[in-house]
N, CA and C atoms as a LAMMPS dump frame, in Angstrom:
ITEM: TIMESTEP
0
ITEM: NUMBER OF ATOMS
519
ITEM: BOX BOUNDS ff ff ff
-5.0000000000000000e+02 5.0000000000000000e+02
-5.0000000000000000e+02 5.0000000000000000e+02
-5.0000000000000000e+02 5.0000000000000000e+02
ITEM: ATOMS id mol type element x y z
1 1 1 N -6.497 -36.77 196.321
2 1 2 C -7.09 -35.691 195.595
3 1 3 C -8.261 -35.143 196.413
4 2 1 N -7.973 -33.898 196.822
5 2 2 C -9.159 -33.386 197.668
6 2 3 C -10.333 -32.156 196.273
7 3 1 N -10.98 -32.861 196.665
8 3 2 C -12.366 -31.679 195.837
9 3 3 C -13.272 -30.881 197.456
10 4 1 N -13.02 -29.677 196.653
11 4 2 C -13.299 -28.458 197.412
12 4 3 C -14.553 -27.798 196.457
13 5 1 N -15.675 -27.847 197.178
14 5 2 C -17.048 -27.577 196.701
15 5 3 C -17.437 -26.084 196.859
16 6 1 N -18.063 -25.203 196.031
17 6 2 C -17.728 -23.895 195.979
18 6 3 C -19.321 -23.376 196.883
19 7 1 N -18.951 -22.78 198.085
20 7 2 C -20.19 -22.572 198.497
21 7 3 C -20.645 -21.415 199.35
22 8 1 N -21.519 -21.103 198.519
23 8 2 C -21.918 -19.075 198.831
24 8 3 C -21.503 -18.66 197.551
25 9 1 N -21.811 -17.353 197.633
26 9 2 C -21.679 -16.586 196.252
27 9 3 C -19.872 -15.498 196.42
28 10 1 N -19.511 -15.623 195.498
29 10 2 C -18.382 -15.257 195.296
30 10 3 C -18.237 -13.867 195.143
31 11 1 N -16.921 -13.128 195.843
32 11 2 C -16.984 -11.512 195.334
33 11 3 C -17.29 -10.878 193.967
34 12 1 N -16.541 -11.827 193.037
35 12 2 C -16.925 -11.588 191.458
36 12 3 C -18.272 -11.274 191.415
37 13 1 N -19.102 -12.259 191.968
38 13 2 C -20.679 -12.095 191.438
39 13 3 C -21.335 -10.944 192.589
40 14 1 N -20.417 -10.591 193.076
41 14 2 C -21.215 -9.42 194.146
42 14 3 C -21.081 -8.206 193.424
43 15 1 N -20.013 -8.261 193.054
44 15 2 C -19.655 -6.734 191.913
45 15 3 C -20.273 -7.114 190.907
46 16 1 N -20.416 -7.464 190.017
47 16 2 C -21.062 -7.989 189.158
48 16 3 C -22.751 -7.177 189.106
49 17 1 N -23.141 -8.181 190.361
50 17 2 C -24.262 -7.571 190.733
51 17 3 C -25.139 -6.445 190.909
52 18 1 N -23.459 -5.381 191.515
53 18 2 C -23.965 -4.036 192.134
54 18 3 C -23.321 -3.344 191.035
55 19 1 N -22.756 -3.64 190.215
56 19 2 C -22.461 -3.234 188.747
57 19 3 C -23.514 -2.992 188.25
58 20 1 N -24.483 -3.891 187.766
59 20 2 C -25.732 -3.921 187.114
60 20 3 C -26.617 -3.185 187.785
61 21 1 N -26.813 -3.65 189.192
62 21 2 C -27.578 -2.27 189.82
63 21 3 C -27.423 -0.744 189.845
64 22 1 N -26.236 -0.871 189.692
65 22 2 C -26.025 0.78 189.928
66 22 3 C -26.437 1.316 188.391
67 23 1 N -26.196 0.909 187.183
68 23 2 C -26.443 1.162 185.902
69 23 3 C -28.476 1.083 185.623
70 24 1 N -29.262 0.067 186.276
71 24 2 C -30.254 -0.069 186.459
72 24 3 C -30.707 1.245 186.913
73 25 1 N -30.107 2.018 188.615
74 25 2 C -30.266 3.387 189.06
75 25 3 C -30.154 4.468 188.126
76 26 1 N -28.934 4.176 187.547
77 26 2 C -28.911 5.875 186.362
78 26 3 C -29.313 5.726 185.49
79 27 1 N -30.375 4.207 184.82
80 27 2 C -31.163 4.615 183.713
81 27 3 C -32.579 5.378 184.142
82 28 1 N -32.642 4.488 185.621
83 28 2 C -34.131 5.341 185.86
84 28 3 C -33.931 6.671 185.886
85 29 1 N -32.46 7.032 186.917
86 29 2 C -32.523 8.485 186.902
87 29 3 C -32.47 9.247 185.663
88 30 1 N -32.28 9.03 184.83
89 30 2 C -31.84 9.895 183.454
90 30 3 C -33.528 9.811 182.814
91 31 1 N -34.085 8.89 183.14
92 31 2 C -36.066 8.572 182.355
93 31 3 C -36.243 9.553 183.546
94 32 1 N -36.109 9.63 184.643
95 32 2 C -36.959 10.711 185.29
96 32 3 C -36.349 12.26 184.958
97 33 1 N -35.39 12.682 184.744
98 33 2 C -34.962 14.023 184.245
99 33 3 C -35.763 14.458 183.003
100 34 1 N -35.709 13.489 182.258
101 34 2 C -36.169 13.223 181.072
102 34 3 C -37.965 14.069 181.329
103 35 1 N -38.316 12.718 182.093
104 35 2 C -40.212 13.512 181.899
105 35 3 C -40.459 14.633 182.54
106 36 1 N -39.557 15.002 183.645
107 36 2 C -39.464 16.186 184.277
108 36 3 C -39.325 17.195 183.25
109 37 1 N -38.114 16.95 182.108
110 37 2 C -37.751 18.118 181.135
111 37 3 C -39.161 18.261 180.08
112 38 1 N -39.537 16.739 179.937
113 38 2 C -41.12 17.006 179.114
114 38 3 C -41.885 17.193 179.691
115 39 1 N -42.55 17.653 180.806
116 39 2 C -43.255 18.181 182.314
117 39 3 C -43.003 19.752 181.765
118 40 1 N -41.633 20.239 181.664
119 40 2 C -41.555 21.748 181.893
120 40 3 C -41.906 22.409 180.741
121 41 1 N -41.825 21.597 179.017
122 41 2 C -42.289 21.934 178.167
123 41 3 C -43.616 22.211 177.67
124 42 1 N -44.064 20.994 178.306
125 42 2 C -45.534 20.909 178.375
126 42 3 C -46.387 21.751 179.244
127 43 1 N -45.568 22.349 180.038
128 43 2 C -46.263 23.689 181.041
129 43 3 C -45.983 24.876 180.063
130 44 1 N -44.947 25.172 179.477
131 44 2 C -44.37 26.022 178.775
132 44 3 C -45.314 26.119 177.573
133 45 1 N -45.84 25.29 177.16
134 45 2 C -46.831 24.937 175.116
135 45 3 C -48.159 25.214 175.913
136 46 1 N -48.495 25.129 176.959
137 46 2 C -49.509 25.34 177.148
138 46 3 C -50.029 26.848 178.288
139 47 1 N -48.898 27.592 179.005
140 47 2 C -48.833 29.039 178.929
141 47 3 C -49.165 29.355 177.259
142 48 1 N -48.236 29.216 176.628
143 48 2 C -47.996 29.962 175.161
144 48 3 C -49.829 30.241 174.458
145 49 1 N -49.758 28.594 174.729
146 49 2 C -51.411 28.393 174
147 49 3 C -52.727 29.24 174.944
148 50 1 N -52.258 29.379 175.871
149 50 2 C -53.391 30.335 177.077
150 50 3 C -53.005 31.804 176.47
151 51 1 N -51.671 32.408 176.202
152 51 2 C -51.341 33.602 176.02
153 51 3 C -51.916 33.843 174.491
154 52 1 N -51.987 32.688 173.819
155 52 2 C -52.096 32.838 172.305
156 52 3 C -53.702 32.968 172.066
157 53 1 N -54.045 32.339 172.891
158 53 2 C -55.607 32.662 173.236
159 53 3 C -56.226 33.938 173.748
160 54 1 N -55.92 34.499 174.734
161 54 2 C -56.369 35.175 175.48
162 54 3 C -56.222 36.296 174.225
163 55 1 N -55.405 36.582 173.586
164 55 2 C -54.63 38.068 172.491
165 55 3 C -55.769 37.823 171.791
166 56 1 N -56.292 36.49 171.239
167 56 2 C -57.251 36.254 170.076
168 56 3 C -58.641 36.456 171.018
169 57 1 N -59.116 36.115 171.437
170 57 2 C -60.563 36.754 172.57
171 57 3 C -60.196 37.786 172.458
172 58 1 N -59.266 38.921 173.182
173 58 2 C -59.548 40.273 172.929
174 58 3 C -59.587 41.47 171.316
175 59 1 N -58.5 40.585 170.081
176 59 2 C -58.949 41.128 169.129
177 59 3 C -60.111 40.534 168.469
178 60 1 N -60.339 39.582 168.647
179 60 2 C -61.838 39.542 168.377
180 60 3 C -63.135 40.557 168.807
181 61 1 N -62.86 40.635 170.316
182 61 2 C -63.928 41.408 170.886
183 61 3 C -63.944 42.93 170.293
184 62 1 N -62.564 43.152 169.874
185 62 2 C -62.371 44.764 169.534
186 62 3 C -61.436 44.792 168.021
187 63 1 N -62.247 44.416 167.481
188 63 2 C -62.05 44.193 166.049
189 63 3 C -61.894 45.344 164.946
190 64 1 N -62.09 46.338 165.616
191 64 2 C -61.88 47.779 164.74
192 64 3 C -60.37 48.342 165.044
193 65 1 N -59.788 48.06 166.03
194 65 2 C -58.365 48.404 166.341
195 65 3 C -57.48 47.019 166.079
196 66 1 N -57.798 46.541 165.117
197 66 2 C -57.198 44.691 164.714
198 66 3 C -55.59 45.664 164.661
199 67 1 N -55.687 46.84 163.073
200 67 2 C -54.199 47.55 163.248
201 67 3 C -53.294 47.895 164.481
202 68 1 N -54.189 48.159 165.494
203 68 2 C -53.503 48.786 166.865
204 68 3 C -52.636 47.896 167.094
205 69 1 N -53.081 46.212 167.7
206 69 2 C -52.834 45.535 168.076
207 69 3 C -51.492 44.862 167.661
208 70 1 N -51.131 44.981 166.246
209 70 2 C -50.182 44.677 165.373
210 70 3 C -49.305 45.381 165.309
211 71 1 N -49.61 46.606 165.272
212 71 2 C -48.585 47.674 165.875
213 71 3 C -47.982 47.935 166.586
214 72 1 N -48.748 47.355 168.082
215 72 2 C -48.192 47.266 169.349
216 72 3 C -47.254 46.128 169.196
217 73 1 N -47.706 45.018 168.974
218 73 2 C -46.513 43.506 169.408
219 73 3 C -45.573 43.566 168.39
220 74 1 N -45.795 44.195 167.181
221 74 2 C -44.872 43.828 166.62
222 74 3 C -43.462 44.868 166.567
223 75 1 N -43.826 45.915 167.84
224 75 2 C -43.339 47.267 167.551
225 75 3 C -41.543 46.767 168.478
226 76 1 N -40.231 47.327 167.701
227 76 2 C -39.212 46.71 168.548
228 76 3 C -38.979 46.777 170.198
229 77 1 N -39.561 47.451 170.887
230 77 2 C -40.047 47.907 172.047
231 77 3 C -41.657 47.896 172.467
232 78 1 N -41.912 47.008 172.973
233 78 2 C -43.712 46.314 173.534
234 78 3 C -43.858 47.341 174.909
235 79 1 N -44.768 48.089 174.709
236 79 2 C -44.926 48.698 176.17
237 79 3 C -45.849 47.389 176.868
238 80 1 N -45.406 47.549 178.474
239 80 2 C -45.944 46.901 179.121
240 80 3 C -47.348 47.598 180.463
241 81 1 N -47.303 48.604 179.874
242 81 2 C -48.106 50.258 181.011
243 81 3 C -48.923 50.638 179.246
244 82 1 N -50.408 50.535 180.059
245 82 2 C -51.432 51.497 179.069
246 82 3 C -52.043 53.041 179.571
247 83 1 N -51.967 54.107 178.986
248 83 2 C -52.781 54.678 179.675
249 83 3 C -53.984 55.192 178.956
250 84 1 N -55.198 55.404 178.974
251 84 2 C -55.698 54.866 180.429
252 84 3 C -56.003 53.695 181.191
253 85 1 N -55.633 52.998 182.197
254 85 2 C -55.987 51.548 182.244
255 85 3 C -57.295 51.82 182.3
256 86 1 N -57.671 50.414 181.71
257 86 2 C -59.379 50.54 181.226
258 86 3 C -60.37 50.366 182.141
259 87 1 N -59.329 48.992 182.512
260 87 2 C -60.739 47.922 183.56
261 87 3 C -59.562 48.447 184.989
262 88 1 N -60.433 49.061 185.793
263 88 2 C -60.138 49.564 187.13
264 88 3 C -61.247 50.327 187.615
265 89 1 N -61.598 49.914 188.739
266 89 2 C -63.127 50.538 189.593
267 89 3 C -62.991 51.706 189.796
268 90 1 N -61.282 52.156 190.354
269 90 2 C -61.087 53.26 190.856
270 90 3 C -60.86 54.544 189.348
271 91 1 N -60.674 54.012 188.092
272 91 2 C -60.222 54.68 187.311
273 91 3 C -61.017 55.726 186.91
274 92 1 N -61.632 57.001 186.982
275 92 2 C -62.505 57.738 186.569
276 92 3 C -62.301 58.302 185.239
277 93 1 N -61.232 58.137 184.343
278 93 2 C -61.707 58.166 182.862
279 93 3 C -61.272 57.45 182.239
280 94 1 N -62.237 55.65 182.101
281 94 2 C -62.094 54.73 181.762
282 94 3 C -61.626 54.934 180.055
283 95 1 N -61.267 53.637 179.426
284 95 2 C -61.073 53.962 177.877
285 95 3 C -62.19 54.111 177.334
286 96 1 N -62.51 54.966 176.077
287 96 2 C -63.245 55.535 175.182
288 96 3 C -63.131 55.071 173.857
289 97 1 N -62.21 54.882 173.156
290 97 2 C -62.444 54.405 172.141
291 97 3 C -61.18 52.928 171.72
292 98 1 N -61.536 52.089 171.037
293 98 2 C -61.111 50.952 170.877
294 98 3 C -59.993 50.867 170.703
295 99 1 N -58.923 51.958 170.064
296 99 2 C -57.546 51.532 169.685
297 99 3 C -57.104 51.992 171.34
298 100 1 N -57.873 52.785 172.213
299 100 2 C -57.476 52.584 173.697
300 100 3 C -57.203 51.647 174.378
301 101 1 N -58.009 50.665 174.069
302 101 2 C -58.744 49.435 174.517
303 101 3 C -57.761 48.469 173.936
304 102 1 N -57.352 48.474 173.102
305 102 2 C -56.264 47.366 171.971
306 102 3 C -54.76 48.069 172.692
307 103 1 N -54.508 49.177 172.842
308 103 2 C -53.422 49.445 173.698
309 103 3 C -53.202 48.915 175.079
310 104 1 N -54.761 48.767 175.9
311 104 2 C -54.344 48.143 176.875
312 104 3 C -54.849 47.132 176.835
313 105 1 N -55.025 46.426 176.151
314 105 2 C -55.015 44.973 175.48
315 105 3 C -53.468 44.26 175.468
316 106 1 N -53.168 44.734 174.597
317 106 2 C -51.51 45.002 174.179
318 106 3 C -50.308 44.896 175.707
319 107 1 N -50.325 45.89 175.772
320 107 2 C -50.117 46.237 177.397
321 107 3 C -50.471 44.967 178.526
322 108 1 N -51.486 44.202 177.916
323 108 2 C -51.4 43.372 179.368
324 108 3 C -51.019 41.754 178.948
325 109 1 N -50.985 41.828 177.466
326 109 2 C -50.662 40.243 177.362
327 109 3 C -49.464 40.428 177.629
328 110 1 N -48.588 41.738 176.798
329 110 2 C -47.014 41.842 176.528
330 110 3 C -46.489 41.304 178.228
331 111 1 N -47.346 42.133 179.342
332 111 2 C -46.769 41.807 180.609
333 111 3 C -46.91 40.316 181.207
334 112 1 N -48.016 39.876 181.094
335 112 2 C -48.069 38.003 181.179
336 112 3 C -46.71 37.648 180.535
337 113 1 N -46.703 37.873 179.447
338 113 2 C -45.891 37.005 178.59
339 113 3 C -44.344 37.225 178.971
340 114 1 N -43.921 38.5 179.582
341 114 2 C -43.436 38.762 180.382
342 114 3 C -42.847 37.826 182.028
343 115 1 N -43.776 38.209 182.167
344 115 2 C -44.012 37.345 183.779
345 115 3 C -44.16 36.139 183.269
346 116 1 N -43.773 35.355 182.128
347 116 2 C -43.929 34.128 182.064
348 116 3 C -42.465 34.05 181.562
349 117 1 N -41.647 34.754 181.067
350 117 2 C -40.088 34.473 180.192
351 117 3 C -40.31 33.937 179.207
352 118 1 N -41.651 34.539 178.073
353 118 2 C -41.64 34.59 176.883
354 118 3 C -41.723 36.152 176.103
355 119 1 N -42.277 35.937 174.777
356 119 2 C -41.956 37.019 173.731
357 119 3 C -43.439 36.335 172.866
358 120 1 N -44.295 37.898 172.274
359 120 2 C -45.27 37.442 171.767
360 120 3 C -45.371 38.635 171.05
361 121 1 N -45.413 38.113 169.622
362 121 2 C -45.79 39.064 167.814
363 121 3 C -46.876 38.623 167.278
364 122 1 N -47.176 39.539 166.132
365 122 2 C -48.51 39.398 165.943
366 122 3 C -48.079 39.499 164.313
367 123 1 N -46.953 38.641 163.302
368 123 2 C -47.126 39.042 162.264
369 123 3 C -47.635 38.48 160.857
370 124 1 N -47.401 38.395 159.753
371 124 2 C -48.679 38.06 158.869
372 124 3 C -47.804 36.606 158.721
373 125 1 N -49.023 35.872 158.441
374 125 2 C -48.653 34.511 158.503
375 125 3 C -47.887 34.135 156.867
376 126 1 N -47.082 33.016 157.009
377 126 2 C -46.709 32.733 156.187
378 126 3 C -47.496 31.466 155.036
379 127 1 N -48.402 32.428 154.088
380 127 2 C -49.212 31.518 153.501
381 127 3 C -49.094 31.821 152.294
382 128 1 N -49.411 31.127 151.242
383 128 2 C -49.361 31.255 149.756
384 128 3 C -50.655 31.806 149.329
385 129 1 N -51.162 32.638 148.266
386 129 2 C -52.06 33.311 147.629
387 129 3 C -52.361 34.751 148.241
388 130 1 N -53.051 34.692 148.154
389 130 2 C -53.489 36.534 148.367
390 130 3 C -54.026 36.246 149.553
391 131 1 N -54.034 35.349 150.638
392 131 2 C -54.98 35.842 151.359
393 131 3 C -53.563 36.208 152.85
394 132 1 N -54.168 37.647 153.346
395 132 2 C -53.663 38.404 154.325
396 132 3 C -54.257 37.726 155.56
397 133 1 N -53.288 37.146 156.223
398 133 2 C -53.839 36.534 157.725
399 133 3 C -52.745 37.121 159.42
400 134 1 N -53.089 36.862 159.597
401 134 2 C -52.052 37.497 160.821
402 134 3 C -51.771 36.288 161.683
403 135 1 N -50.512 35.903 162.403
404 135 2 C -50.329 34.649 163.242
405 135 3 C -49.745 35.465 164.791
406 136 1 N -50.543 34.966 165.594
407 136 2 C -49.668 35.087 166.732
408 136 3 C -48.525 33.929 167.112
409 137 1 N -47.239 34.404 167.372
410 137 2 C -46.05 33.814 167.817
411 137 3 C -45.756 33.919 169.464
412 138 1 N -45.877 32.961 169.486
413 138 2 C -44.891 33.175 171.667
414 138 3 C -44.194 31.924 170.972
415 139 1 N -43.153 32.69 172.071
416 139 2 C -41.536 31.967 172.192
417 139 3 C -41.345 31.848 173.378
418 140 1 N -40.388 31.375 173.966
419 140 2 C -39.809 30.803 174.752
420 140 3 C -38.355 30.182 175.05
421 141 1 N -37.386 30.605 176.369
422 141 2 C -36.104 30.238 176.219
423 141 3 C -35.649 30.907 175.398
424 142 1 N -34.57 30.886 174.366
425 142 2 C -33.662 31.095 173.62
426 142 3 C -34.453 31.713 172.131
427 143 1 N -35.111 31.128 171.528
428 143 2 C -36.244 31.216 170.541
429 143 3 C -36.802 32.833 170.763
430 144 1 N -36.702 33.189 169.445
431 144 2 C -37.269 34.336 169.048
432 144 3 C -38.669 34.243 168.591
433 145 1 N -39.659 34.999 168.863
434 145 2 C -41.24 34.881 168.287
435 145 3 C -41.079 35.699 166.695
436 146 1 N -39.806 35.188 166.057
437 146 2 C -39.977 35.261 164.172
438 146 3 C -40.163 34.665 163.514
439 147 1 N -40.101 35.006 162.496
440 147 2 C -39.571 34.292 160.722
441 147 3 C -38.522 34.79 160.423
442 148 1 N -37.627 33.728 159.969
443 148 2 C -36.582 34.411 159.396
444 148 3 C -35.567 33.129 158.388
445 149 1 N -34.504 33.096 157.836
446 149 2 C -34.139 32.612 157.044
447 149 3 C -33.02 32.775 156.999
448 150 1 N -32.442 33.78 158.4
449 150 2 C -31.147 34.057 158.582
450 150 3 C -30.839 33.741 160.55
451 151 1 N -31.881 33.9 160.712
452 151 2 C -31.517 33.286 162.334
453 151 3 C -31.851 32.244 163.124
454 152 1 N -30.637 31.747 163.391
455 152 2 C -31.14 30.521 164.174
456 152 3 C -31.908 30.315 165.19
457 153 1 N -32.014 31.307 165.764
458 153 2 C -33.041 31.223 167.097
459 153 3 C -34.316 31.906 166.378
460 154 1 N -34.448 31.691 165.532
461 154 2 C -36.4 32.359 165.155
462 154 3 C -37.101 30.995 165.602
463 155 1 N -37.724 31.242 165.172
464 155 2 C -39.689 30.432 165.945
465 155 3 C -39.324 29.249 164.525
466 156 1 N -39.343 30.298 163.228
467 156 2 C -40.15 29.769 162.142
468 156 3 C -39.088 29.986 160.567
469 157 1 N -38.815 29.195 159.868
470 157 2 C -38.05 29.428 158.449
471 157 3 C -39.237 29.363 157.416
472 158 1 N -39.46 30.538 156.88
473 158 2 C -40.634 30.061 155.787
474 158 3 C -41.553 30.209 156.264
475 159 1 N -41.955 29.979 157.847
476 159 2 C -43.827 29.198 158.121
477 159 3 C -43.113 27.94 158.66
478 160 1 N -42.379 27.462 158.21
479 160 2 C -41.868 26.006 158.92
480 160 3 C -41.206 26.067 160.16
481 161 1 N -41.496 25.471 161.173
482 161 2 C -40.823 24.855 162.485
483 161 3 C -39.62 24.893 162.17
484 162 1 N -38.643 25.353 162.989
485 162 2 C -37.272 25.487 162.707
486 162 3 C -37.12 23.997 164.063
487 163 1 N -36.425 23.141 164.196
488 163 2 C -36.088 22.028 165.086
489 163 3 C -36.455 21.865 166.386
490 164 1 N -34.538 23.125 166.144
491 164 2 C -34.713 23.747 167.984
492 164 3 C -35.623 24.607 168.828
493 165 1 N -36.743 25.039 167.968
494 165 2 C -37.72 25.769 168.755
495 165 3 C -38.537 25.501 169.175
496 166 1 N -38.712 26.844 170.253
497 166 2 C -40.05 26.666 171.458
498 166 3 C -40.304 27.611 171.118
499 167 1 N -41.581 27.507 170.654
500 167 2 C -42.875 28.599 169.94
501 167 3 C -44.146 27.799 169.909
502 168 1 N -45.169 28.272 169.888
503 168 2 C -46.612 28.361 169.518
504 168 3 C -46.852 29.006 168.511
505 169 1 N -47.666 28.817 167.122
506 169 2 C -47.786 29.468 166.481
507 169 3 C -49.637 29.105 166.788
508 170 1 N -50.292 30.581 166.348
509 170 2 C -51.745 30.532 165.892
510 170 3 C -52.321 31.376 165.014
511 171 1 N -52.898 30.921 164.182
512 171 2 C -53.368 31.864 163.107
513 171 3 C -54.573 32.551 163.751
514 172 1 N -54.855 33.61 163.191
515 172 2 C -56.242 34.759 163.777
516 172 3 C -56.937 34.588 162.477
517 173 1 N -56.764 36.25 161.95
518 173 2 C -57.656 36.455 161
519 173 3 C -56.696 36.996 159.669
């Protein structure tokens, strides 16, 4: 009776091995797609929140054309050209009165928001009682900057977060 002693590691346990490794590789790879995809969102929520800002600093500053402003973003066609542009050294008849000023207000977020591959409205927030507030909306991707109760790609159902969306919402005034 001969006994034959098993010695070195066997092909079984080599596959085996590089079985497990290779599955080890595509979990990391799939965690790194992953924070990359929460990387691009998180650049994306925080454009929105710079754009959602910047609209609120300027109707603040020019608070007598608050209507202009609402008129403009929420109008189905956003001009992205004011005339007169306001702030320009070379411009010799700067703007004069405020709903000028809220036009090219208007006019320059619409184009950021633009140059960013979003969408930004200015309409009344969805709140209970009498009180009249206005929300700015940016969207993003696929997502519409609405409310609605009939479309799936709005921002918002009600005032409520619809799932699939990429929006910012901020209340003003």
């Amino acid at each position: 009776m001969n006994k034959y002693n098993q010695k070195g590691i066997g092909m079984m346990e080599v596959l085996v091995a590089l079985l497990i490794l290779a599955i080890g590789v595509l979990g990391f790879t799939a965690l790194q797609l992953r924070a990359v995809d929460a990387t691009d969102e998180a650049m994306s929520k925080i454009q929105a929140m710079n754009l959602a800002r910047d609209l609120a600093e300027r109707i603040r500053v020019n608070r007598t054309a608050f209507s202009t402003y609402g008129d403009n973003l929420n109008a189905t066609t956003q001009s992205t050209t004011a005339t007169p542009e306001c702030i320009q050294t070379t411009n010799t008849t700067p703007c004069t009165t405020s709903v000028q000023m809220a036009n090219y207000d208007t006019a320059q977020v619409v184009s950021q928001a633009n140059n960013l591959g979003m969408t930004i409205r200015l309409p009344d927030c969805q709140v209970s009682g009498t009180q009249n507030r206005k929300c700015v909306y940016v969207a993003w991707g696929k997502t519409k900057a609405i409310n609605s109760s009939t479309d799936s790609d709005a921002c918002t159902n009600g005032g409520a977060y619809l799932p699939q969306a990429k929006c910012v919402i901020m209340e003003l005034y």
